[in-house]
N, CA, C and O atoms as a GROMACS GRO file, in nm:
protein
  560
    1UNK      N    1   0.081  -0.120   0.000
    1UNK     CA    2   0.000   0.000   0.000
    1UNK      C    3   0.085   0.125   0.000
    1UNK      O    4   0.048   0.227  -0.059
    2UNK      N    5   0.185   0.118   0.058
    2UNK     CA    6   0.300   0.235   0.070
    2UNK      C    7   0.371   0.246  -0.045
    2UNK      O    8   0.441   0.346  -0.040
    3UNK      N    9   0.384   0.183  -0.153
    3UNK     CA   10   0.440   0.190  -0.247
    3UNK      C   11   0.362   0.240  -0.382
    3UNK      O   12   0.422   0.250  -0.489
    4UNK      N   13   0.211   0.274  -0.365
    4UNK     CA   14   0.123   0.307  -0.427
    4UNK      C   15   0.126   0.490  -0.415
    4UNK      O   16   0.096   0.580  -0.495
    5UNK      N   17   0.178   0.489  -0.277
    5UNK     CA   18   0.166   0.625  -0.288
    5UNK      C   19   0.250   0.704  -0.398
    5UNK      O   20   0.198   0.785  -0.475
    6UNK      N   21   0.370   0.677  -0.398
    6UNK     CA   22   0.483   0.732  -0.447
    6UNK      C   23   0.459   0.724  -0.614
    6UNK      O   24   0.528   0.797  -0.687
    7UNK      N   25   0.373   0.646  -0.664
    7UNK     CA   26   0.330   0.580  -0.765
    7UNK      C   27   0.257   0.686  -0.782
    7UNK      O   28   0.315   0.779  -0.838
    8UNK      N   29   0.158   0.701  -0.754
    8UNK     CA   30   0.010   0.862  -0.769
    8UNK      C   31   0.060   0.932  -0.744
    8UNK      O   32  -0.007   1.017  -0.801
    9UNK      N   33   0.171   1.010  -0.678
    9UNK     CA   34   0.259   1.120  -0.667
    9UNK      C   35   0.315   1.166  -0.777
    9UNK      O   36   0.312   1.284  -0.811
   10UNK      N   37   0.390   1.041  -0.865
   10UNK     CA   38   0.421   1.062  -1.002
   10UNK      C   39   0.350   1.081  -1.122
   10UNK      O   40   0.379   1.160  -1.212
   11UNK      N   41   0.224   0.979  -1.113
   11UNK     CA   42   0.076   1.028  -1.230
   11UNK      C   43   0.068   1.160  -1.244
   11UNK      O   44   0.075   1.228  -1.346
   12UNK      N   45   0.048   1.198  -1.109
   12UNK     CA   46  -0.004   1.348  -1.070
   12UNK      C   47   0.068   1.456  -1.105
   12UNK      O   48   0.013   1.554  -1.155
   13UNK      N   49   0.191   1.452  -1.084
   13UNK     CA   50   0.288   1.533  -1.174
   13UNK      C   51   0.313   1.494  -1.267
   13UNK      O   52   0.354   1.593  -1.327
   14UNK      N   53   0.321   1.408  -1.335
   14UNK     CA   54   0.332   1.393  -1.494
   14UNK      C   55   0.205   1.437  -1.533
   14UNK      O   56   0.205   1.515  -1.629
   15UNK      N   57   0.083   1.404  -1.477
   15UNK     CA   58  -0.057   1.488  -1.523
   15UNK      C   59  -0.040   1.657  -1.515
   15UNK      O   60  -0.082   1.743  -1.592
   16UNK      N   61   0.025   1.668  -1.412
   16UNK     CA   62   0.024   1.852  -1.395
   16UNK      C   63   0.110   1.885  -1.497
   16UNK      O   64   0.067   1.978  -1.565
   17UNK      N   65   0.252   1.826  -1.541
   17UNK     CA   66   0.304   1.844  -1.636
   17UNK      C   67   0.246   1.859  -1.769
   17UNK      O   68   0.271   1.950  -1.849
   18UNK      N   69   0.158   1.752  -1.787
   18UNK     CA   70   0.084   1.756  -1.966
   18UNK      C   71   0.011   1.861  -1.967
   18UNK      O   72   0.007   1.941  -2.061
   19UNK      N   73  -0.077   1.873  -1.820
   19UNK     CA   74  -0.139   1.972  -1.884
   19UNK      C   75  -0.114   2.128  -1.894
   19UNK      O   76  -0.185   2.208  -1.955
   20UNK      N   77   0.013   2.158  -1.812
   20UNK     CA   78   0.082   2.310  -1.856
   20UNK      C   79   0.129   2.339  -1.960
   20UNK      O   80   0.167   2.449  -2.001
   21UNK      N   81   0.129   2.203  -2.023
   21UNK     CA   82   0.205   2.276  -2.175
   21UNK      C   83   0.170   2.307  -2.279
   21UNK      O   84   0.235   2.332  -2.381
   22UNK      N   85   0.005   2.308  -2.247
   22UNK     CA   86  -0.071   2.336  -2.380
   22UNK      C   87  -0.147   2.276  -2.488
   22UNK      O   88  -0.228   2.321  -2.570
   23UNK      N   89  -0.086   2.140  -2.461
   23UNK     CA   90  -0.122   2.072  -2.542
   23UNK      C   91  -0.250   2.000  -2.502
   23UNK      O   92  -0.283   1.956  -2.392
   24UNK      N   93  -0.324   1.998  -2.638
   24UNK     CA   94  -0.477   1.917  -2.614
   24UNK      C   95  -0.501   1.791  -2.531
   24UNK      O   96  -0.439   1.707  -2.596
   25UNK      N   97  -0.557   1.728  -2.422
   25UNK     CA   98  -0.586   1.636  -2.407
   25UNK      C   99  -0.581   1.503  -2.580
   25UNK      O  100  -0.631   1.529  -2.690
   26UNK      N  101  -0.507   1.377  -2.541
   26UNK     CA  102  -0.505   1.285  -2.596
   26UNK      C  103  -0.594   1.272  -2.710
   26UNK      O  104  -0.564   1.259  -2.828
   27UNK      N  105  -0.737   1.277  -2.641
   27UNK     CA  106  -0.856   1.278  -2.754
   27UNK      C  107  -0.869   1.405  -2.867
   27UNK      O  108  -0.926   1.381  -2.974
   28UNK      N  109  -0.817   1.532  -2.842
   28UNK     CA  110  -0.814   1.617  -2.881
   28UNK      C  111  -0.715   1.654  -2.976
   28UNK      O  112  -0.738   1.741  -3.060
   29UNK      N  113  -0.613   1.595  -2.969
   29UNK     CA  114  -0.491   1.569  -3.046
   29UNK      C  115  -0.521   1.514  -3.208
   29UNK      O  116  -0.484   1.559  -3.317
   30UNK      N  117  -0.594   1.415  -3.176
   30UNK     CA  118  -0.588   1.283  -3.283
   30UNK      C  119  -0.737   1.239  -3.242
   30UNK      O  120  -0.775   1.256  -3.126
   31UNK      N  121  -0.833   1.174  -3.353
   31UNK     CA  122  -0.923   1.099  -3.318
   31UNK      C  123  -0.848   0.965  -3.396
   31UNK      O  124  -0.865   0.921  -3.510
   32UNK      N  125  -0.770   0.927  -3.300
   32UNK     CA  126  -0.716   0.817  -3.333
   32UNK      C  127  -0.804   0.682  -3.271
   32UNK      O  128  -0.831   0.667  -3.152
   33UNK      N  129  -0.842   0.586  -3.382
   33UNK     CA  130  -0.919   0.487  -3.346
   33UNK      C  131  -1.077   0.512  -3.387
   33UNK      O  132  -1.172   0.433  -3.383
   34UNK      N  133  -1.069   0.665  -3.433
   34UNK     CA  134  -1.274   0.684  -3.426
   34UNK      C  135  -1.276   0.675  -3.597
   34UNK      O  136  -1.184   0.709  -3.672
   35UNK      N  137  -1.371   0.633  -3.624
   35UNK     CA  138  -1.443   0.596  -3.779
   35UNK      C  139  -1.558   0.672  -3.795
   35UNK      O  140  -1.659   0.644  -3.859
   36UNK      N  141  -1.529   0.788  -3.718
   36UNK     CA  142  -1.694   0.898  -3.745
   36UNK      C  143  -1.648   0.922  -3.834
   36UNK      O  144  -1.528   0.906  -3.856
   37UNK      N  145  -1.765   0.988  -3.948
   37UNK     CA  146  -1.696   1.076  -4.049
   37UNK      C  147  -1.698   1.259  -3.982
   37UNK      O  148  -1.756   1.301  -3.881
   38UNK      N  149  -1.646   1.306  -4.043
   38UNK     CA  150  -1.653   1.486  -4.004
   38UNK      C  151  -1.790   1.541  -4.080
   38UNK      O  152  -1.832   1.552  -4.195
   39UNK      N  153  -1.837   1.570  -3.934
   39UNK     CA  154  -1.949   1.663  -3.958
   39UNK      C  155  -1.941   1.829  -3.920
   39UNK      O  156  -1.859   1.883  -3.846
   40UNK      N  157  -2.037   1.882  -3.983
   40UNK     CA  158  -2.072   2.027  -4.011
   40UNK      C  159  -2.212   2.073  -3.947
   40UNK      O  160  -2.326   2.038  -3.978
   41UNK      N  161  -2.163   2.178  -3.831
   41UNK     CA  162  -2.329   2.217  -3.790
   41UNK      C  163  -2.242   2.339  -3.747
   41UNK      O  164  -2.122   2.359  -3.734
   42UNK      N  165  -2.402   2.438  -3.725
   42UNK     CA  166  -2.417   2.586  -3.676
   42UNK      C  167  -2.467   2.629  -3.560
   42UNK      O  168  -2.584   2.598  -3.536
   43UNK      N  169  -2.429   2.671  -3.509
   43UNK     CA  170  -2.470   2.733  -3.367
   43UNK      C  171  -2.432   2.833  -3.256
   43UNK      O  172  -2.326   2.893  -3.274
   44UNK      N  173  -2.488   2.856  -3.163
   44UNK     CA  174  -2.519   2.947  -3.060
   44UNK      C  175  -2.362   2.906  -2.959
   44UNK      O  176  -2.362   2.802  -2.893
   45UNK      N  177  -2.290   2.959  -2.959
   45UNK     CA  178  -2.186   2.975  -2.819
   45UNK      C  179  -2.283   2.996  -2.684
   45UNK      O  180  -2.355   3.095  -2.668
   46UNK      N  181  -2.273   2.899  -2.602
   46UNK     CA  182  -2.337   2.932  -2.444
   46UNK      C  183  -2.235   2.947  -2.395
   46UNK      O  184  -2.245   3.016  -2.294
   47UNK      N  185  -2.110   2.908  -2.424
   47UNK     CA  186  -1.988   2.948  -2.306
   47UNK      C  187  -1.863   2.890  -2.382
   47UNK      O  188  -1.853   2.808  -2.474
   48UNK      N  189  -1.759   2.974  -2.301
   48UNK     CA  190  -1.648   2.978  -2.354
   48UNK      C  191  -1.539   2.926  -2.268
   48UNK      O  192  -1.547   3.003  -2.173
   49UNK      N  193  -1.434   2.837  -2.239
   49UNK     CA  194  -1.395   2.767  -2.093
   49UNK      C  195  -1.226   2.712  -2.152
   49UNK      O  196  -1.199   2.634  -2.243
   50UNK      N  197  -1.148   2.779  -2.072
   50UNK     CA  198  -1.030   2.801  -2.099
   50UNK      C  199  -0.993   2.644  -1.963
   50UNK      O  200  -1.052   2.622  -1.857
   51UNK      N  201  -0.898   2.583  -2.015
   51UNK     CA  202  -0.865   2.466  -1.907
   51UNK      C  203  -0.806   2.511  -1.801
   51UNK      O  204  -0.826   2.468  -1.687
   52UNK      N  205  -0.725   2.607  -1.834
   52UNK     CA  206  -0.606   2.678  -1.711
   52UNK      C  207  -0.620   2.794  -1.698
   52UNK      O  208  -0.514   2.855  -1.704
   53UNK      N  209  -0.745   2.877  -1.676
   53UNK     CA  210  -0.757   3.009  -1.633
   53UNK      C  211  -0.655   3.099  -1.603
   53UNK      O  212  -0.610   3.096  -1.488
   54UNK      N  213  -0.597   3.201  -1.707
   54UNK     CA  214  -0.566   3.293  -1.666
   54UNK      C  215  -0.458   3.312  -1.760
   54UNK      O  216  -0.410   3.422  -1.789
   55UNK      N  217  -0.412   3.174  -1.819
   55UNK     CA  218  -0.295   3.168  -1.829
   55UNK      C  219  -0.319   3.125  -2.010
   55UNK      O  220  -0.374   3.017  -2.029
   56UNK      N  221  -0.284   3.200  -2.125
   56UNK     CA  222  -0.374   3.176  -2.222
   56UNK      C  223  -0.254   3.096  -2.372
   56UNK      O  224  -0.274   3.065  -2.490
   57UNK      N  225  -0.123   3.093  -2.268
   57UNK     CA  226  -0.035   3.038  -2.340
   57UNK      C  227  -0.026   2.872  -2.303
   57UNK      O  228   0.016   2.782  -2.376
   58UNK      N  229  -0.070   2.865  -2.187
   58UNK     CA  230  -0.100   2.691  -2.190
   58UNK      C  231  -0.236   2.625  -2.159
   58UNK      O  232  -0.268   2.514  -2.116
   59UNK      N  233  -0.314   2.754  -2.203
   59UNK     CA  234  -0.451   2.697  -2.171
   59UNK      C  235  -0.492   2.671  -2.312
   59UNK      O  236  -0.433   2.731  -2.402
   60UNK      N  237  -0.628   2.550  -2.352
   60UNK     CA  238  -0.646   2.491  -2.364
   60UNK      C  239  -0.828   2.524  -2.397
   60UNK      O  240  -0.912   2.506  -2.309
   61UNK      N  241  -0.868   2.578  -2.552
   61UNK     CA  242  -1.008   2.628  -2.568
   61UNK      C  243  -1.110   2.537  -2.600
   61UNK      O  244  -1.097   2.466  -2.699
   62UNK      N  245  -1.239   2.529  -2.509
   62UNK     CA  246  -1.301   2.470  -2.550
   62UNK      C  247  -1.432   2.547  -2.548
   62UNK      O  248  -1.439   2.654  -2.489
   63UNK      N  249  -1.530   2.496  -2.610
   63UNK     CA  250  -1.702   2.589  -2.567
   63UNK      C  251  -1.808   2.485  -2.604
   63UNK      O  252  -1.794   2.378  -2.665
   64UNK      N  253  -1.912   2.541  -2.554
   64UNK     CA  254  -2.064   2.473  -2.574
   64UNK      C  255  -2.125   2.565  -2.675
   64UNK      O  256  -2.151   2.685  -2.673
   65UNK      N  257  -2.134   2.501  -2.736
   65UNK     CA  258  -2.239   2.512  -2.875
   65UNK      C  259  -2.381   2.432  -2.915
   65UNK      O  260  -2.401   2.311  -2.928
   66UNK      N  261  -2.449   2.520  -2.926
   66UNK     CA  262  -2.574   2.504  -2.911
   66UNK      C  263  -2.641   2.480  -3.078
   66UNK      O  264  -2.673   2.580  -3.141
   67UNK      N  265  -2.655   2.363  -3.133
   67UNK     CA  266  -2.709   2.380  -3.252
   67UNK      C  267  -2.853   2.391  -3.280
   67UNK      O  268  -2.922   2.338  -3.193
   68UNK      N  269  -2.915   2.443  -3.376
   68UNK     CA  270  -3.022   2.502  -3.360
   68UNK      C  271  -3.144   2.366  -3.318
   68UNK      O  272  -3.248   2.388  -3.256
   69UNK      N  273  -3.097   2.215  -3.376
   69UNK     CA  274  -3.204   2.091  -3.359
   69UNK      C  275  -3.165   1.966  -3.259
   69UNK      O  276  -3.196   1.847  -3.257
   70UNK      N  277  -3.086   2.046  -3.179
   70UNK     CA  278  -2.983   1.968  -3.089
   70UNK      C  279  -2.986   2.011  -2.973
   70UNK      O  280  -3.010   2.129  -2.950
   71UNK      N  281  -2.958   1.904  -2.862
   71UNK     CA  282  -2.871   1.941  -2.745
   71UNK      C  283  -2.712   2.033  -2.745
   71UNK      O  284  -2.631   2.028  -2.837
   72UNK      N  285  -2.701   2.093  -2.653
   72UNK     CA  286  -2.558   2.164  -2.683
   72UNK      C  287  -2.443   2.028  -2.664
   72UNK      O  288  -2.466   1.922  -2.606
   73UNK      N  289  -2.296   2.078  -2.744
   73UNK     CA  290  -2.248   2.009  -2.762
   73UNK      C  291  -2.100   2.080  -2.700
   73UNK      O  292  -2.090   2.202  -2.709
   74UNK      N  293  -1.972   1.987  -2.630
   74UNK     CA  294  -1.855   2.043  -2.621
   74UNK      C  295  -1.804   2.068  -2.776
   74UNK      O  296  -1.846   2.026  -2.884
   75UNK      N  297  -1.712   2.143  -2.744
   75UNK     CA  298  -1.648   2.120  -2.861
   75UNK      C  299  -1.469   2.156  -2.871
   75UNK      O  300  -1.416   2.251  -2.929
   76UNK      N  301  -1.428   2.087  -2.822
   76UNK     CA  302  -1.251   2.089  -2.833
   76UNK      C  303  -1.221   2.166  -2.919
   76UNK      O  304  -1.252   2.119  -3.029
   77UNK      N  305  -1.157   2.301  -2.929
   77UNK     CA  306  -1.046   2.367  -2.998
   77UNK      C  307  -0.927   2.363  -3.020
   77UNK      O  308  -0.876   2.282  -3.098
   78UNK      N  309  -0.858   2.454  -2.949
   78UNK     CA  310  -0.690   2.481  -2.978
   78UNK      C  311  -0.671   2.545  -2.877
   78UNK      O  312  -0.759   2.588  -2.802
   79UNK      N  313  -0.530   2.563  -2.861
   79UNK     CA  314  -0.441   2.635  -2.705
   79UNK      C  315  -0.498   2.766  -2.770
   79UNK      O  316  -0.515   2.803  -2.887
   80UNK      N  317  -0.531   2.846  -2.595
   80UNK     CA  318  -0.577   3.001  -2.668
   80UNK      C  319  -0.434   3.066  -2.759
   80UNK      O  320  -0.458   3.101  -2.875
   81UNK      N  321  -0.315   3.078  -2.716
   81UNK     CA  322  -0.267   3.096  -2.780
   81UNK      C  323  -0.246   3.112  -2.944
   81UNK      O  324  -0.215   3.210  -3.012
   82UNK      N  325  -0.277   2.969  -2.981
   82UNK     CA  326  -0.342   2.976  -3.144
   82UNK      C  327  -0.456   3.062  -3.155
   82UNK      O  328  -0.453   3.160  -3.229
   83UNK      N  329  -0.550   3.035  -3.092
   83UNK     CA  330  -0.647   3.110  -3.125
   83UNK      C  331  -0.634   3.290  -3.145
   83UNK      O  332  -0.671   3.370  -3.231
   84UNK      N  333  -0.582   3.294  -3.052
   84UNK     CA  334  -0.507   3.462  -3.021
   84UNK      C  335  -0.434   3.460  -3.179
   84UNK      O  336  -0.512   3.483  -3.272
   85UNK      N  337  -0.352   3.446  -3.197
   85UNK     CA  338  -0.307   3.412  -3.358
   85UNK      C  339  -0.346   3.443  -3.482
   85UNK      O  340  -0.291   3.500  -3.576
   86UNK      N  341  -0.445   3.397  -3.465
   86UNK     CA  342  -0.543   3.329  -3.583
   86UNK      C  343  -0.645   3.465  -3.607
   86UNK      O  344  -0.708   3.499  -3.706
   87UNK      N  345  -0.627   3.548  -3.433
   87UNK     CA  346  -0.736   3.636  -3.417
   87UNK      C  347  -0.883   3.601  -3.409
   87UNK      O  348  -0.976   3.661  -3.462
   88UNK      N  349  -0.886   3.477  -3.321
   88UNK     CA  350  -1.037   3.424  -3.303
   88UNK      C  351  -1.048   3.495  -3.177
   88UNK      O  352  -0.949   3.510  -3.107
   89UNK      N  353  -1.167   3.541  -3.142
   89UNK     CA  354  -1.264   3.607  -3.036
   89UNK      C  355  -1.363   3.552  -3.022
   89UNK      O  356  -1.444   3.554  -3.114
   90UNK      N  357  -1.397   3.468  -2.876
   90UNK     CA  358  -1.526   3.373  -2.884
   90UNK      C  359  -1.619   3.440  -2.753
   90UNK      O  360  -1.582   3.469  -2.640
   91UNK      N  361  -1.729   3.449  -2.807
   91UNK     CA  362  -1.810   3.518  -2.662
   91UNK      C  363  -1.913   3.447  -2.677
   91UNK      O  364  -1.957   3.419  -2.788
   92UNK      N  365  -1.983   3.397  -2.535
   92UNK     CA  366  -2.130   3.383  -2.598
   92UNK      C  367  -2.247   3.436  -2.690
   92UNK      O  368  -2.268   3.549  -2.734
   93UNK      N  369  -2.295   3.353  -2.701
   93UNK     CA  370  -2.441   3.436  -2.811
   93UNK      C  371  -2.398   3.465  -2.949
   93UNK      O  372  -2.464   3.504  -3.046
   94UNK      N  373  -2.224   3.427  -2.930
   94UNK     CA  374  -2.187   3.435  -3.095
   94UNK      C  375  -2.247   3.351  -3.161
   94UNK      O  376  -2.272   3.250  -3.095
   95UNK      N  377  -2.288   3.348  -3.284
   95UNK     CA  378  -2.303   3.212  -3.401
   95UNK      C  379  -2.222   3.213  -3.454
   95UNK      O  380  -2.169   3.317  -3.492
   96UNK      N  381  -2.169   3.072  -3.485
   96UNK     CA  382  -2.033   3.025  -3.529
   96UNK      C  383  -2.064   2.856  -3.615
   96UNK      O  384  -2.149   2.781  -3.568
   97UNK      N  385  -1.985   2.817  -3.740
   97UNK     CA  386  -2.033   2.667  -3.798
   97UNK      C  387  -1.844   2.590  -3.746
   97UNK      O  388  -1.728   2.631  -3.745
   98UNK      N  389  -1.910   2.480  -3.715
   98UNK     CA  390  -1.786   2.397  -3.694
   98UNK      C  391  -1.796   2.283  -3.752
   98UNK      O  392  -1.907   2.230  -3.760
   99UNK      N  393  -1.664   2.212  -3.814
   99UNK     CA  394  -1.643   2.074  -3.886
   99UNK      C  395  -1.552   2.067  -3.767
   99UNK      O  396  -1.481   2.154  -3.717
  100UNK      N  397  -1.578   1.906  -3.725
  100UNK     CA  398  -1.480   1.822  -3.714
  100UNK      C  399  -1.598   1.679  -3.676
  100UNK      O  400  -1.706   1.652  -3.730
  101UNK      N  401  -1.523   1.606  -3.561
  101UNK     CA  402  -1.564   1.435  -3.558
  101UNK      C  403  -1.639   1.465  -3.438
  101UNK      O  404  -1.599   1.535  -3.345
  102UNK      N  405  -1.735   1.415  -3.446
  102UNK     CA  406  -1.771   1.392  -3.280
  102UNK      C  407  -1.786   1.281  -3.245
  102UNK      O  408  -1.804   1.185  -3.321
  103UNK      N  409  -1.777   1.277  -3.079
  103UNK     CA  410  -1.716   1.213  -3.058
  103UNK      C  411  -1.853   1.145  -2.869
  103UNK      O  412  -1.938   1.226  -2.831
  104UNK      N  413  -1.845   1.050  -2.817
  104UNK     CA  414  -1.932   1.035  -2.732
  104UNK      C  415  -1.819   1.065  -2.589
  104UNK      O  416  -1.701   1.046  -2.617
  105UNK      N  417  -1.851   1.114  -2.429
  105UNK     CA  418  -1.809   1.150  -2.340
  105UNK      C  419  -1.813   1.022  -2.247
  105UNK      O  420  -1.884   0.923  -2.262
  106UNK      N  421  -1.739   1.042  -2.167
  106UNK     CA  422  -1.765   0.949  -2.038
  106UNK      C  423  -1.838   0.938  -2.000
  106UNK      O  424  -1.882   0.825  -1.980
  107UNK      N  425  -1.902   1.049  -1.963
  107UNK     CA  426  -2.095   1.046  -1.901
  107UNK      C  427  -2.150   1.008  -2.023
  107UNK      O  428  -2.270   1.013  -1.994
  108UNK      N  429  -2.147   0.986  -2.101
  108UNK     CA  430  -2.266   0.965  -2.220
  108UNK      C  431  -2.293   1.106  -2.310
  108UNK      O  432  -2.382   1.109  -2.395
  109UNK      N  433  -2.224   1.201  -2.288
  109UNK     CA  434  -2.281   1.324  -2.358
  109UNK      C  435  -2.208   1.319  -2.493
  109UNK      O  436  -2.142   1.220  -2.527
  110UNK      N  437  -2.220   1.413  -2.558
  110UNK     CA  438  -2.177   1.451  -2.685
  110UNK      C  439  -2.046   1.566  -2.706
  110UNK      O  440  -2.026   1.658  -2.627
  111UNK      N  441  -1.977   1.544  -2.812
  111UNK     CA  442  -1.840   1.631  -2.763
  111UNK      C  443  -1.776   1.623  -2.910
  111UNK      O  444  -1.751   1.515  -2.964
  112UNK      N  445  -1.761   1.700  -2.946
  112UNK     CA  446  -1.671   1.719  -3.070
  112UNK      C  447  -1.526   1.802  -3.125
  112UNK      O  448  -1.504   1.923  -3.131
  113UNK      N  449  -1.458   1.713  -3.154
  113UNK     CA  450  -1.272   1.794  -3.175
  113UNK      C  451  -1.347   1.870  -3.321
  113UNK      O  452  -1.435   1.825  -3.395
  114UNK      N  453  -1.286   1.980  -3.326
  114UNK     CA  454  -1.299   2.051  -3.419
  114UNK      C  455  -1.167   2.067  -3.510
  114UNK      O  456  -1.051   2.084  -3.471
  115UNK      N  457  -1.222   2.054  -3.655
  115UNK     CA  458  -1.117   2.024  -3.757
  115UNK      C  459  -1.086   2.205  -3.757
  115UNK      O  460  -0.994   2.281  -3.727
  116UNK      N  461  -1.210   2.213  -3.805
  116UNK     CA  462  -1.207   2.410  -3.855
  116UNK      C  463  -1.308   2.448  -3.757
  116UNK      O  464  -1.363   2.375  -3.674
  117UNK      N  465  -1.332   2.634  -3.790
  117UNK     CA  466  -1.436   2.673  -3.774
  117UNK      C  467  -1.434   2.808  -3.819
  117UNK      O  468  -1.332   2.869  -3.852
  118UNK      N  469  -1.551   2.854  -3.818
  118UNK     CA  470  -1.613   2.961  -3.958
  118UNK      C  471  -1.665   3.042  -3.824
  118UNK      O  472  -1.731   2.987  -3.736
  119UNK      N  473  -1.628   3.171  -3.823
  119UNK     CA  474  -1.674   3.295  -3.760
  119UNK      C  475  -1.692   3.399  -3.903
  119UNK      O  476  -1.596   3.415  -3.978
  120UNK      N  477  -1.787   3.446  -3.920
  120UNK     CA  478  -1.841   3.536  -3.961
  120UNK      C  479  -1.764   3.527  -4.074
  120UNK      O  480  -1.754   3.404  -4.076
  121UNK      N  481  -1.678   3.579  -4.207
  121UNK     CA  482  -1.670   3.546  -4.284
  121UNK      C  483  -1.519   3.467  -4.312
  121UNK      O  484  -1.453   3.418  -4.403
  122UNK      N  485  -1.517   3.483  -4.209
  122UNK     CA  486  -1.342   3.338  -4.154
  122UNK      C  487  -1.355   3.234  -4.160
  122UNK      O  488  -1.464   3.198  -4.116
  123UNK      N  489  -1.253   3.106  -4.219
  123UNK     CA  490  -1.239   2.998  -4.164
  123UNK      C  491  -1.101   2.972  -4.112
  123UNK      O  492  -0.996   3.013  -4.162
  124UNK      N  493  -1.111   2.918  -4.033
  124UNK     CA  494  -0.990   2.926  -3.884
  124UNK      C  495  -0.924   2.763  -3.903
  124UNK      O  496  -0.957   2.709  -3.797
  125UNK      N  497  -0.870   2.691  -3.960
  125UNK     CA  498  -0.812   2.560  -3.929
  125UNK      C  499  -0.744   2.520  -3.857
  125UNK      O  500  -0.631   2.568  -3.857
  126UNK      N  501  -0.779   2.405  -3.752
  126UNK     CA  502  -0.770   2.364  -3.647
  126UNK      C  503  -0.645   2.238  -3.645
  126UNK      O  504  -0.530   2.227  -3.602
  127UNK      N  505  -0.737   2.157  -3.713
  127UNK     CA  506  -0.645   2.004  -3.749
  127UNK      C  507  -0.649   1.989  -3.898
  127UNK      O  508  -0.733   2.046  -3.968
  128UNK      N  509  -0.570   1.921  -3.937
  128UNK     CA  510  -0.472   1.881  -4.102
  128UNK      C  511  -0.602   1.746  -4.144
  128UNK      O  512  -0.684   1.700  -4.066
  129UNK      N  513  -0.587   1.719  -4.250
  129UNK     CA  514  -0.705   1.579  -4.287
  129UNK      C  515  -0.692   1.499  -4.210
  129UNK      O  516  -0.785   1.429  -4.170
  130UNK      N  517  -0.525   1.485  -4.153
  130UNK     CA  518  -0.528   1.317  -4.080
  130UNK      C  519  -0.593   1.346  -3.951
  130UNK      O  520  -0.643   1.243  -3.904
  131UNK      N  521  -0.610   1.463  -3.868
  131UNK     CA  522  -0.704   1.561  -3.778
  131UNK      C  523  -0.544   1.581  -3.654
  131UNK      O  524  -0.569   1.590  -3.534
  132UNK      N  525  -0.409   1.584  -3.697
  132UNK     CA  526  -0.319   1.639  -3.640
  132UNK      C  527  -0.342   1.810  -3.590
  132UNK      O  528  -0.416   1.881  -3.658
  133UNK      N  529  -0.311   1.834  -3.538
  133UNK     CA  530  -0.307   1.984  -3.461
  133UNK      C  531  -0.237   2.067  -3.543
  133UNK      O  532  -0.120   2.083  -3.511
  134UNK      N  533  -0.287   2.142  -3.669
  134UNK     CA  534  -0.225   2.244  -3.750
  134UNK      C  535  -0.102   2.305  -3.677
  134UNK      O  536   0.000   2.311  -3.745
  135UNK      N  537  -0.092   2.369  -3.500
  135UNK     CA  538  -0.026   2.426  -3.431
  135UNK      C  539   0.054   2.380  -3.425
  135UNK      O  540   0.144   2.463  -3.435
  136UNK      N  541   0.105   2.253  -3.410
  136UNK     CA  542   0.195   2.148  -3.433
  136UNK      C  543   0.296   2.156  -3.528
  136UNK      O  544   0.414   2.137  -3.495
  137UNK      N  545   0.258   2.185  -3.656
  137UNK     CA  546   0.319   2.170  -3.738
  137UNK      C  547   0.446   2.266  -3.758
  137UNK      O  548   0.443   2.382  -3.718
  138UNK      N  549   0.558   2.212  -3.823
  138UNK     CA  550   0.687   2.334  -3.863
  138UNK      C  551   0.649   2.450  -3.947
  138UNK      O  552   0.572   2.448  -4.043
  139UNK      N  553   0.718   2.565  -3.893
  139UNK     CA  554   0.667   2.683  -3.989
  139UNK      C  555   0.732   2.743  -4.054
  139UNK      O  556   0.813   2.814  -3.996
  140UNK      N  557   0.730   2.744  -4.185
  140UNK     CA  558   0.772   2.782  -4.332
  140UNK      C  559   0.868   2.883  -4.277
  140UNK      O  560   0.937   2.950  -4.353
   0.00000   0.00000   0.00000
């Protein structure tokens, strides 16, 4: 039992580690293993939810989107950082269309990595076809 501790001591900082650096949760990275195809819907922003408050170089964007014949849905972005970039501004009550995979939650809810997304007459790309993290990539 004493040897368990020292064990979750290390998860826990290797967990605090992954997640300061910005990078997407696992699922968010890659829909590696999923056979959805990429879908396209429109909707209502109810909220906007940064993983690491405050801090917008290793935080981590996600929001609820509300489609007009649907339950609201998560929807995985990009480190604000990219977004800052890119010059995306997300507030509620915006309408906004997003492609990517969705995907089902632990609780049973609905949740989708986003490939792109379309603000007003923008499209913003997120992940590459294979659904790699555009941010990722080397720059010209």
């Amino acid at each position: 039992m004493l040897k368990a501790r020292p064990l979750a001591a290390s998860f826990l900082l290797v967990a605090a580690c992954a997640a300061s650096s910005g990078a997407p949760p696992p699922a968010a990275n890659r829909s590696e293993g999923s056979t959805a195809p990429l879908s396209a819907f429109d909707g209502e922003v109810l909220g906007v939810d940064r993983t690491a408050p405050g801090d917008s170089l290793s935080s981590n964007v996600r929001l609820v989107l509300r489609p007009a014949s649907s339950e609201p849905v998560t929807v995985e972005l990009a480190p604000g950082w990219y977004l800052e970039e890119q010059g995306v501004q997300l507030s509620p009550a915006q309408r906004m269309k997003v492609r990517g995979r969705h995907s089902k939650t632990a609780d049973g809810g609905h949740a989708m990595v986003a490939w792109e997304i379309e603000t007003g007459d923008r499209v913003v790309p997120l992940r590459d076809e294979r659904g790699d993290p555009v941010w990722r990539r080397p720059q010209p």
